[in-house]
ROMARLO-790174 format. One record per residue (C-alpha): residue in three letters; z negated, x, y negated. Coordinates in steps of 0.05 Angstrom, whole numbers, plus 5000, padded with zeros to 4 digits. Layout:
ALAZXY ...
//
This chain:
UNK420055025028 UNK423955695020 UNK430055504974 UNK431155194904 UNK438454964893 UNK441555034824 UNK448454694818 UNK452855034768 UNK460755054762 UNK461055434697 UNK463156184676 UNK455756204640 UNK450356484687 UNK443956044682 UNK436256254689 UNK430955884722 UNK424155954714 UNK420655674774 UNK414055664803 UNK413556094861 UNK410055854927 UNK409056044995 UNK412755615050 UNK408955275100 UNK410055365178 UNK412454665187 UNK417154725144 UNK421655325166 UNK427854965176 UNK427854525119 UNK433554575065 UNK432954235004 UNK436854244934 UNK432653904889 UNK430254334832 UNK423154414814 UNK419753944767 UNK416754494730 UNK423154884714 UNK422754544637 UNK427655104617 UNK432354964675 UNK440154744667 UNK442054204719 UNK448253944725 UNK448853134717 UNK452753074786 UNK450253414843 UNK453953964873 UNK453254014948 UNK451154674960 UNK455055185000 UNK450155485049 UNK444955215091 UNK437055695105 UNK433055815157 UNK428056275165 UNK427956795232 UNK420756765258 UNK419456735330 UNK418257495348 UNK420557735277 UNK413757345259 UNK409557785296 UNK413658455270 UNK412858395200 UNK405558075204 UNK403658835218 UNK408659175194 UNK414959175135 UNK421959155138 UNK426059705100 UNK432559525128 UNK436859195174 UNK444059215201 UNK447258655237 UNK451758495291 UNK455257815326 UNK451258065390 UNK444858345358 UNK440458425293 UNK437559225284 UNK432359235240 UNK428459805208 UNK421459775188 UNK416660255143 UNK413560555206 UNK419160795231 UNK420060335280 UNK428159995299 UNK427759285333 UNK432958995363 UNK433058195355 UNK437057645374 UNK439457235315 UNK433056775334 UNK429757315322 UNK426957455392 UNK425258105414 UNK430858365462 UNK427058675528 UNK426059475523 UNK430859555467 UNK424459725414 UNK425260425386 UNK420560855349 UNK425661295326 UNK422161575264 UNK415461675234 UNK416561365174 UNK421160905128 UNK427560765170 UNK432460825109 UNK438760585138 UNK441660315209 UNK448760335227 UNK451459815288 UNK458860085317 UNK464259535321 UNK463059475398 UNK456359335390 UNK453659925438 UNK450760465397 UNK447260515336 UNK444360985285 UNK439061135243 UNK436561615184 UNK428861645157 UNK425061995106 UNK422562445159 UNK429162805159 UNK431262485236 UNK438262165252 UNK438561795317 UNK444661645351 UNK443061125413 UNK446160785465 UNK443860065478 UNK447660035547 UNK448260855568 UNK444461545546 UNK451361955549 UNK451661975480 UNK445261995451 UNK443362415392 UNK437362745355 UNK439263195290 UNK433763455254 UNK434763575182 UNK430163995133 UNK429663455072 UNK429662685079 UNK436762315097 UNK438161675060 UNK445061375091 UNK448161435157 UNK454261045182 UNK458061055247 UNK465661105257 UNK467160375275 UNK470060605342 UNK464261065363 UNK463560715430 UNK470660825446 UNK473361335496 UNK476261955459 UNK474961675387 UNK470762335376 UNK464862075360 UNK465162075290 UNK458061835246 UNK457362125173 UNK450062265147 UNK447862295070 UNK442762705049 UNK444663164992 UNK450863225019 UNK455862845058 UNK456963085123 UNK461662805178 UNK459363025252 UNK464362955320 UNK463863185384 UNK468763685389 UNK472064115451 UNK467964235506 UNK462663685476 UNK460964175427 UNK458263865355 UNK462263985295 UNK460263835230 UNK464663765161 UNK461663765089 UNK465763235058 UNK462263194997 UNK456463594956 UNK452863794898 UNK452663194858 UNK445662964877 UNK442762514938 UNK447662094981 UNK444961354983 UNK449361015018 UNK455160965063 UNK459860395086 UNK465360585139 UNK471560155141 UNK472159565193 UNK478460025228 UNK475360725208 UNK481160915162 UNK475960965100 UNK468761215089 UNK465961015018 UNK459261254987 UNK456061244937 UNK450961734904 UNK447861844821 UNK454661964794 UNK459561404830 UNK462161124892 UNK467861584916 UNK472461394982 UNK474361835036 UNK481161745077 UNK480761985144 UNK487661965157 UNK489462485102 UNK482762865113 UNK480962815035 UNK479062424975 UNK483261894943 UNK478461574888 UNK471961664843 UNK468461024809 UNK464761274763 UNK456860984754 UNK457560514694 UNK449860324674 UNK447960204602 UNK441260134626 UNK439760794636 UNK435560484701 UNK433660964758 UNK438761064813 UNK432761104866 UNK429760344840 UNK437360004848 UNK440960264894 UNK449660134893 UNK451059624942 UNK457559804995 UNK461459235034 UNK468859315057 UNK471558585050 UNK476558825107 UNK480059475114 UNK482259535039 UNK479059254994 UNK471659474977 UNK466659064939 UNK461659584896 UNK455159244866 UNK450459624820 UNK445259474776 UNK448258914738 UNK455759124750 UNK461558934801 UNK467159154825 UNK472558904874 UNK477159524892 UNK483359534930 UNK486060144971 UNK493960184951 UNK500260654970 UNK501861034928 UNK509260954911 UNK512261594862 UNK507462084889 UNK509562654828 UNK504963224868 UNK503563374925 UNK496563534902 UNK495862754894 UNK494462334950 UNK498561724975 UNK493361254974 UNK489461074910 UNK484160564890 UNK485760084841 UNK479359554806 UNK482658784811 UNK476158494795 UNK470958774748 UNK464858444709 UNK457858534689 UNK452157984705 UNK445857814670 UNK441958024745 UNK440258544785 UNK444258644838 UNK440458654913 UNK446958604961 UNK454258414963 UNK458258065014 UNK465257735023 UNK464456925028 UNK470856645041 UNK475356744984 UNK469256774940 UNK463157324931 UNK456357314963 UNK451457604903 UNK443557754922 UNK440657724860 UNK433857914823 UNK431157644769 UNK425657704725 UNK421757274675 UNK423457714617 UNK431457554628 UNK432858224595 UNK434858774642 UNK430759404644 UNK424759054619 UNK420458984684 UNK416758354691 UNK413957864743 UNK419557764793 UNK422157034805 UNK425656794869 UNK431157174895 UNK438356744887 UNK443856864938 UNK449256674885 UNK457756504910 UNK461556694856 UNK468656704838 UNK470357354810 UNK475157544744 UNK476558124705 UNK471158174648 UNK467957414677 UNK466557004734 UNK465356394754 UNK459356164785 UNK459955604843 UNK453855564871 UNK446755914858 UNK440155774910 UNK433756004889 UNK429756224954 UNK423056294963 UNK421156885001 UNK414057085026 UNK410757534974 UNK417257494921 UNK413457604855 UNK411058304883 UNK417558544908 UNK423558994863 UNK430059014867 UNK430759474924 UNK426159144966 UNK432158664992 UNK437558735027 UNK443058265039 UNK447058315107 UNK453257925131 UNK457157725195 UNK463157505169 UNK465957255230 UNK461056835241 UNK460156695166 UNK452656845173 UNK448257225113 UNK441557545121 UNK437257575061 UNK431558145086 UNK425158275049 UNK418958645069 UNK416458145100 UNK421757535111 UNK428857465131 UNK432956825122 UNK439756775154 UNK444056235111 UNK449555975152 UNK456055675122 UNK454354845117 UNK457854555176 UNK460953815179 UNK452953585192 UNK451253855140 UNK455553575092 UNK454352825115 UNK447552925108 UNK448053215039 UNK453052645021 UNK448052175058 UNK441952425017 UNK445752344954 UNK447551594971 UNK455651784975 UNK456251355046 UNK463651245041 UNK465552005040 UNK460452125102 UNK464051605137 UNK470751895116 UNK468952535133 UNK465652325209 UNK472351945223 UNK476052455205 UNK471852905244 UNK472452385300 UNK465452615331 UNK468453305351 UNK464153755304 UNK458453265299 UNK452453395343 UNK446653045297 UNK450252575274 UNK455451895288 UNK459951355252 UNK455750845272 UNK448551095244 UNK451851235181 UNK455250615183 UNK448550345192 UNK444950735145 UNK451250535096 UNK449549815101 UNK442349805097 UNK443350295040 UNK448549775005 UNK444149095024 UNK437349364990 UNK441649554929 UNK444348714928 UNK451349034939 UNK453348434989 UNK460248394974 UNK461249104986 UNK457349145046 UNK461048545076 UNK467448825070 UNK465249505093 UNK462148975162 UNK470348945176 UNK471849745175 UNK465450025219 UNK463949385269 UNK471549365284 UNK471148995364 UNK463749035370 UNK461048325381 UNK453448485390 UNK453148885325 UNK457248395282 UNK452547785310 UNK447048315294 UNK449748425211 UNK451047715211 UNK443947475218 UNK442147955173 UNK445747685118 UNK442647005145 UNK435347335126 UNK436747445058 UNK441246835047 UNK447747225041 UNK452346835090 UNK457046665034 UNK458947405022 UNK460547555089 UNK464646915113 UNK471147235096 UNK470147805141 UNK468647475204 UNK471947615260 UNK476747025274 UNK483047225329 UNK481547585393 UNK474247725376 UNK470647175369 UNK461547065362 UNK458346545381 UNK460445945357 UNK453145795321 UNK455046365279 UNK459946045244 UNK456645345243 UNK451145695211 UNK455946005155 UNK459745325147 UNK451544975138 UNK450645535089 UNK456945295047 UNK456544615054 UNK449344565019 UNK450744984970 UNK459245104948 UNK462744474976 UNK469344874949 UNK467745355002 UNK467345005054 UNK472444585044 UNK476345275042 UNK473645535105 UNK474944995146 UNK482345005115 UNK482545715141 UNK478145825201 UNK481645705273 UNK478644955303 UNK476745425365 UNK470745845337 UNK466245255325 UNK464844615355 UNK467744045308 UNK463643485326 UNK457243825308 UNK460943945235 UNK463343275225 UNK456542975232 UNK453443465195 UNK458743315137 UNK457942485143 UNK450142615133 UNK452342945071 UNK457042415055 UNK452141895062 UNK448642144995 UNK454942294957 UNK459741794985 UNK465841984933 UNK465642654937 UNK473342864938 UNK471943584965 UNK466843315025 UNK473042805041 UNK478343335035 UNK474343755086 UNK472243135130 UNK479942915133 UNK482243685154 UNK475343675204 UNK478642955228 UNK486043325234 UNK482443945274 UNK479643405326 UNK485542995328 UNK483642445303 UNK489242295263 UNK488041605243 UNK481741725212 UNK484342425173 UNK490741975154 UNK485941405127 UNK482341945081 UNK487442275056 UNK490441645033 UNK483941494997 UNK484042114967 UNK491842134951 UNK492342844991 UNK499043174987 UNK498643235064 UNK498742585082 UNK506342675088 UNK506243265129 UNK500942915172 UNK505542395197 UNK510842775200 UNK507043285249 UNK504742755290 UNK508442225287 UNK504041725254 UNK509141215231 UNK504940635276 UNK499340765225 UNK502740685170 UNK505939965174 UNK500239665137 UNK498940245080 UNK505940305062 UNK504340034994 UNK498540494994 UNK503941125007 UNK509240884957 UNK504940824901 UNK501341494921 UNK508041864914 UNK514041494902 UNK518641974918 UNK516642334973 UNK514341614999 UNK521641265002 UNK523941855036 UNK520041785088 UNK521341105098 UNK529241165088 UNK528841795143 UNK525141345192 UNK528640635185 UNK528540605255 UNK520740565255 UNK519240215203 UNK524539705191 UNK527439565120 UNK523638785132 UNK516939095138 UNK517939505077 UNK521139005037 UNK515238445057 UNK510139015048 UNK512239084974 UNK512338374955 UNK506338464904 UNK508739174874 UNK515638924855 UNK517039654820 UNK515639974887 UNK520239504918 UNK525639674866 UNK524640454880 UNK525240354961 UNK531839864949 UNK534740304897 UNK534540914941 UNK537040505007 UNK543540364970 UNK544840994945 UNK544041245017 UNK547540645051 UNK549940125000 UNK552439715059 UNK545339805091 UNK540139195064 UNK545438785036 UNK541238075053 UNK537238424993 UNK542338644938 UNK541637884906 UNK534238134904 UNK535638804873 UNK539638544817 UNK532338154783 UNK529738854802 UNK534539274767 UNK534238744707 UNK527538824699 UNK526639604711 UNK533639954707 UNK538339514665 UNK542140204659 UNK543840224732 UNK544639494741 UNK552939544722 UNK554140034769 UNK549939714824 UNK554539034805 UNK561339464803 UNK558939874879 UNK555639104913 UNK560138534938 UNK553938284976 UNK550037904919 UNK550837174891 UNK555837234834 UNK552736654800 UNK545936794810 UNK547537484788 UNK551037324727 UNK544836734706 UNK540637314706 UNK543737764669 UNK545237214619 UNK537937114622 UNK536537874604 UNK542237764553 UNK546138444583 UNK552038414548 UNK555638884588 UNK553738714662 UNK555337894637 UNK562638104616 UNK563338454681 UNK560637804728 UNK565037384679 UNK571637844685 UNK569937824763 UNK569537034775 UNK575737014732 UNK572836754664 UNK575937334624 UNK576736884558 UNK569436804555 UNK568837564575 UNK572637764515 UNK569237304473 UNK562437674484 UNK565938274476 UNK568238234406 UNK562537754389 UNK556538014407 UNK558138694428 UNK563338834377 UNK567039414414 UNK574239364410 UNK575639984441 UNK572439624514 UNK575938944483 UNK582239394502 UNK580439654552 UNK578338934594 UNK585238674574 UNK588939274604 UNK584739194670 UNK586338484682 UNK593438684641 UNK594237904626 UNK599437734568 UNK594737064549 UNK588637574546 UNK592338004500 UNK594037424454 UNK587437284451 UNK584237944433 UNK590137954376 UNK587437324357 UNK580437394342 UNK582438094320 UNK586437824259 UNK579037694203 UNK577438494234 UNK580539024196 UNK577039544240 UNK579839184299 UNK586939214276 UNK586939934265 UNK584740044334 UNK589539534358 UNK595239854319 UNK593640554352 UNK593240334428 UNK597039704443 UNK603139974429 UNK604340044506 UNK601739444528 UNK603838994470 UNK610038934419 UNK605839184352 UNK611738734310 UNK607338214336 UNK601338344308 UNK603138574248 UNK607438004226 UNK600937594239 UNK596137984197 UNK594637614128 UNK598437774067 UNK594138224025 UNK588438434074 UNK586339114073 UNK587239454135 UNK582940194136 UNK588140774154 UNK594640224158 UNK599340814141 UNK597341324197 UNK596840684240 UNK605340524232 UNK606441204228 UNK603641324299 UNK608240614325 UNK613340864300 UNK611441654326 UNK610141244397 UNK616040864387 UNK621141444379 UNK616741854441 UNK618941264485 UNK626141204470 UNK626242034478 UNK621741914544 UNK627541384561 UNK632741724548 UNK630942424586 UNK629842014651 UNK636041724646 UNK639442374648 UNK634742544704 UNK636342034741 UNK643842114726 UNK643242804748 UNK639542594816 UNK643942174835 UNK650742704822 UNK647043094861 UNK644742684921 UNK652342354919 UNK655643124920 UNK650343224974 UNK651742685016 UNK659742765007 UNK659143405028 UNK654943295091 UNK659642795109 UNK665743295095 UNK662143755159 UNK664543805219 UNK660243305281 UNK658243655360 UNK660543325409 UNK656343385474 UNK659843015516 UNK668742925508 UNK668742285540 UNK667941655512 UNK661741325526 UNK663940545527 UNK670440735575 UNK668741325611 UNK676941645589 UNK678042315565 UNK677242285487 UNK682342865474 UNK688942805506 UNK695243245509 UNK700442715506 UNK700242405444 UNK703241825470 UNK696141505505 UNK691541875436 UNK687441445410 UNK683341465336 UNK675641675363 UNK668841555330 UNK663242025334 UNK656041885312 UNK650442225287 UNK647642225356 UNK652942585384 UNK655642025417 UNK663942005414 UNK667841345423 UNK675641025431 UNK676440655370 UNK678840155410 UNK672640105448 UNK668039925393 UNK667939255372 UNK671839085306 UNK667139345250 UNK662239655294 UNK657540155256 UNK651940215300 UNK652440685379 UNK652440195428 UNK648540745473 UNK643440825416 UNK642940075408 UNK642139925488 UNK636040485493 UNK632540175417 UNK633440845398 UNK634640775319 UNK641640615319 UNK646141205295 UNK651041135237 UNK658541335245 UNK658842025220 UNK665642125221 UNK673541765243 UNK678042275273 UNK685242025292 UNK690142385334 
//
């Protein structure tokens, strides 16, 4: 295996010190991010950190290549790879790293140093040790080019827009100077020294648009604008190491058209190409280069690239961990980083295993991108690797590997199979649950059954039976499928067996909740009488036989048990279904199960189960017949009255405190009978009431100021039957009770002239609060004679009043409707005074001769004939 994953999320750069080893053929396409067993001096995180890229190793042709010969570099293209080897030779791969038909070139004669690709992908060039710069045309010869130079050329890049019509043909070359080369008028080559004199040109990076050529040589990295035909910026070389510029070279990658990533030795920049705004001179240019990011590393730097937002770092490492001290070389790590000033951050960091890695230097790789594409080459002498950004695959099988299931199934639904190729919801669905069933996580795994099976019959019958295997029906019996899906009904009889020999709770639950359609009843209920046979009292078996009985409709049998058992349904049962047939002989059975709920349901249904029925039903539970009579009456107290003589023993003997009221509301019992029994109970109160009401009120009284001793009800009876002989009485046996004469003194004052009793109260007897007592008669006393004497002038005023009223009414004038008289038929108003006559007119309106009434007449004969009510005279006018 080529790569070694360290997980890492801190600003502290970590070392490892791993064994190397050669990879074997069959696995070339196997990633992996476990660390090596031997790294003792490794730092692993405790959580895994998924990494961010994924290898695999180019072979095919590429095999063959660098089996007999080495790469020294390569560039790279979305259409193409270029790459250069130590014999001078320039292949031109696919990115599976097949050989592309007659584009081999053997360009040089020894170490290709550095290839250039144009943006379009149709020309590239090349520089060698042999002092030869090759400008080729993959598609056309038009513009091919062979410059000779007298010393060896390091760097050549072309203008991104070579292949374009009219662009010039612009391609810089680096030897110890920087040159720029176009095809001038007439096709005739022009070359520019753009730089010199500060030593050997190593490399050069042309801008994505062409705007900007940096390089980079012993002294710095400077940047060229070819818009303003000069200069704008020098970076200085910083290197404390005092390391040689040929044995690490700077590393050049434009990010995009402004910003420029420099990596050297241990050191990196991130530059930015800004306008300038307050230009002072015109000696300075508009444009300038300002660092954002800058930090030092404890690594060599082999290449740079841009990986998202973050930083693609090649790094080499050796076992000494000091820089400059030269020592066996470990793996190359292709580090992502998130740059700072003076720190970074460190997000990621694989370890690869390259062929031959312990003999190779810093130089010897190279680190290539396709940022489009998000693809990185890692080149050695004799290996590449591309690493490819991890796609949505990837990550499920990273999060699969790792045992986080729900994420990969979050992340494939949310995916919804449109980036997935290898794999599904289902498989990791499956995997999920196979994953959460050998870890004993059934309850989990049955409620994860409900999210992944969703509609699926055959696979939930298929989970189902595999809970059945390990004897795990109980955890997944909540989850099964129960409305428009439904298994096969021996599904769910096999869940309900599982329950009912082991959690009789559950079942009885189950049955409760499951639909009656999903499973064939009969089967159940024999299963659950087998079961009752051995444990004949079990409440919960009964509970669920009585619901099973309910399910089948077999009411009568389900009403029978839940009577037995005292079930709070039993009400609701024959309510539902009508059951009142079935009831006429339990009825006692119901009451005493619950009384209240009971009586209601007899007092709702009288009409089906008669008030006789009940009443003879109860005979033995007397207190149950007392409930049911005592709520009849207060519903209907003329309803049952053949049994009020009945409910008077029963209130005697179980609600003496109702029986007075039941006496004072009932006209329906046996006074007699009534009054023997509550002389029998010795209730005081309920036998002066029955003796008041068959007219004995003497003997009444007597019990009330004997035994009960109450004068304020002693007063009280007397002023209900208001009986001046009663009265006497209770004055009477009042006379040897001071207490009682206070009393009377204070309220009889209405009812009885207090003179008597107090001139029959012994001489000398001490009467408790006497003097407030004749204070208030004689207070009461004066309040009546002022009561008296304001209604009389009331009622002198009224009847002023009324009298004025009437007078006056009498005084008004009568209509007339008709000016003839009705007993005559003659003219009641006349001219000649000679035949006037005195008329009568009544408050009818009807107007008569005085002469034609009968002597004394008050009352209209018209009035009279219809039996209208007879009008009045109203007034006598005489003319």
């Amino acid at each position: 295996m080529f790569l070694q994953h360290l997980c890492c999320k801190n600003t502290k750069q970590r070392h490892t010190n791993m064994a190397a080893s050669e990879i074997s053929e069959t696995s070339l396409e196997k990633n992996y991010d476990k660390v090596d067993e031997s790294s003792s001096d490794s730092e692993i995180s405790e959580e895994p950190v998924e990494p961010k890229l994924k290898y695999e190793r180019i072979s095919n042709d590429l095999t063959h290549i660098l089996g007999k010969d080495a790469a020294s570099c390569m560039a790279v293209h979305p259409k193409f790879l270029a790459l250069g080897t130590h014999w001078g030779v320039i292949h031109v791969l696919d990115h599976l790293g097949n050989n592309i038909i007659n584009k081999e070139r053997p360009a040089h004669t020894t170490t290709v140093n550095q290839i250039s690709i144009d943006s379009f992908g149709e020309h590239l060039g090349s520089c060698s040790d042999d002092g030869r710069v090759v400008i080729g045309g993959l598609y056309t010869t038009e513009n091919n080019q062979v410059h000779m130079f007298d010393r060896p050329v390091k760097a050549v890049s072309l203008d991104p827009h070579f292949s374009k019509p009219g662009s010039g043909k612009h391609y810089v070359t680096g030897d110890d100077k920087l040159v720029l080369h176009e095809k001038a008028f007439l096709s005739r080559h022009k070359t520019t020294y753009l730089h010199q004199g500060e030593g050997p040109v190593r490399n050069i990076q042309w801008s994505p648009n062409g705007q900007f050529i940096a390089w980079a040589n012993d002294l710095g990295v400077k940047v060229y604008d070819m818009t303003l035909k000069r200069k704008i910026t020098f970076i200085p070389r910083e290197d404390k190491t005092n390391l040689r510029p040929e044995l690490y070279r700077c590393n050049l990658c434009w990010k995009n058209e402004t910003c420029l990533l420099i990596g050297w030795v241990d050191n990196i920049k991130v530059c930015m190409v800004k306008e300038r705004k307050d230009a002072n001179s015109p000696e300075q240019p508009s444009r300038y280069v300002e660092i954002t990011e800058m930090f030092t590393t404890d690594f060599f730097i082999c290449g740079l690239a841009p990986f998202r937002e973050n930083l693609a770092v090649l790094s080499y490492v050796t076992h000494d961990q000091q820089l400059g001290v030269q020592g066996q070389s470990e793996r190359p790590q292709l580090r992502i980083i998130l740059p700072h000033m003076d720190y970074y951050e460190e997000i990621c960091n694989d370890a690869l295993s390259i062929r031959g890695f312990s003999e190779y230097r810093c130089n010897d790789y190279h680190l290539e991108c396709i940022p489009v594409d998000e693809l990185y080459f890692i080149v050695s002498p004799k290996d590449v690797v591309v690493a490819k950004a991890r796609d949505a695959d990837d990550h499920i099988q990273w999060l699969m590997e790792h045992e986080f299931f729900q994420e990969a199934m979050v992340c494939a639904m949310k995916n919804d199979g449109k980036d997935l190729k290898r794999h599904n919801v289902q498989d990791i669905s499956r995997a999920y649950l196979t994953y959460l069933l050998d870890g004993e996580s059934f309850d989990e795994a049955a409620r994860l059954c409900v999210k992944i099976l969703g509609r699926n019959k055959q696979r939930w019958e298929e989970e189902v039976y595999k809970f059945a295997r390990i004897h795990q029906l109980k955890a997944i019996a909540p989850y099964l499928p129960r409305g428009d899906l439904r298994l096969d009904p021996a599904i769910y009889e096999m869940v309900l067996n599982e329950f009912l020999h082991s959690d009789y709770e559950g079942f009885r639950q189950l049955v409760k909740e499951w639909p009656s359609d999903i499973y064939h009843i009969p089967t159940v209920i024999n299963v659950v009488i087998d079961r009752l046979c051995a444990e004949p009292d079990n409440s919960t078996l009964l509970n669920a036989l009585g619901e099973l009985y309910t399910r089948e409709a077999s009411y009568d049998k389900a009403l029978a048990i839940y009577l037995r058992l005292k079930h709070e349904g039993v009400f609701e049962l024959i309510h539902k279904h009508s059951l009142f047939h079935s009831i006429t002989d339990k009825i006692e059975m119901l009451v005493d199960f619950d009384r209240e709920r009971a009586v209601k349901l007899l007092l709702e249904n009288v009409d089906k189960i008669p008030i006789d029925l009940v009443v003879k039903q109860l005979e033995t539970r007397p207190d149950l017949q007392h409930a049911y009579l005592d709520r009849l009456f207060i519903k209907d107290p003329h309803r049952g009255q053949q049994y009020h003589g009945l409910q008077v023993r029963l209130y005697a003997r179980y609600e003496p405190t109702k029986l007075l009221s039941f006496l004072r509301s009932s006209s329906y019992y046996p006074l007699q009978r009534a009054l023997e029994e509550c002389q029998q109970k010795k209730l005081i109160p309920e036998t002066v009431f029955l003796l008041g009401r068959i007219g004995n009120t003497k003997e009444a009284l007597a019990l009330i100021t004997r035994e009960l001793r109450d004068v304020d009800q002693a007063i009280e009876f007397c002023k209900e039957h208001d009986e001046k002989e009663l009265w006497e009485d209770l004055v009477s046996q009042s006379l040897d009770k001071p207490d009682f004469i206070t009393v009377l003194l204070h309220n009889i004052g209405t009812h009885v002239d207090p003179i008597i009793l107090i001139r029959r109260i012994k001489e000398g007897m001490r009467i408790p609060q006497l003097r407030d007592s004749l204070v208030k008669i004689i207070q009461d006393y004066n309040l009546q004679i002022a009561l008296r004497e304001g209604c009389k002038r009331i009622l002198v005023k009224d009847c002023y009043q009324l009298l004025h009223r009437l007078a006056k009414t009498q005084c008004k004038a009568v209509r007339v409707e008709h000016q003839i008289c009705q007993s005559c038929c003659n003219k009641l108003i006349v001219n000649d005074i000679r035949f006037a006559s005195s008329m009568v007119v009544f408050h009818c309106h009807h107007a008569f001769h005085e002469d034609c009434l009968a002597v004394g007449s008050m009352t209209c004969t018209v009035c009279h004939t219809q039996k209208r009510p007879p009008g009045e005279s109203s007034a006598l006018f005489r003319q």
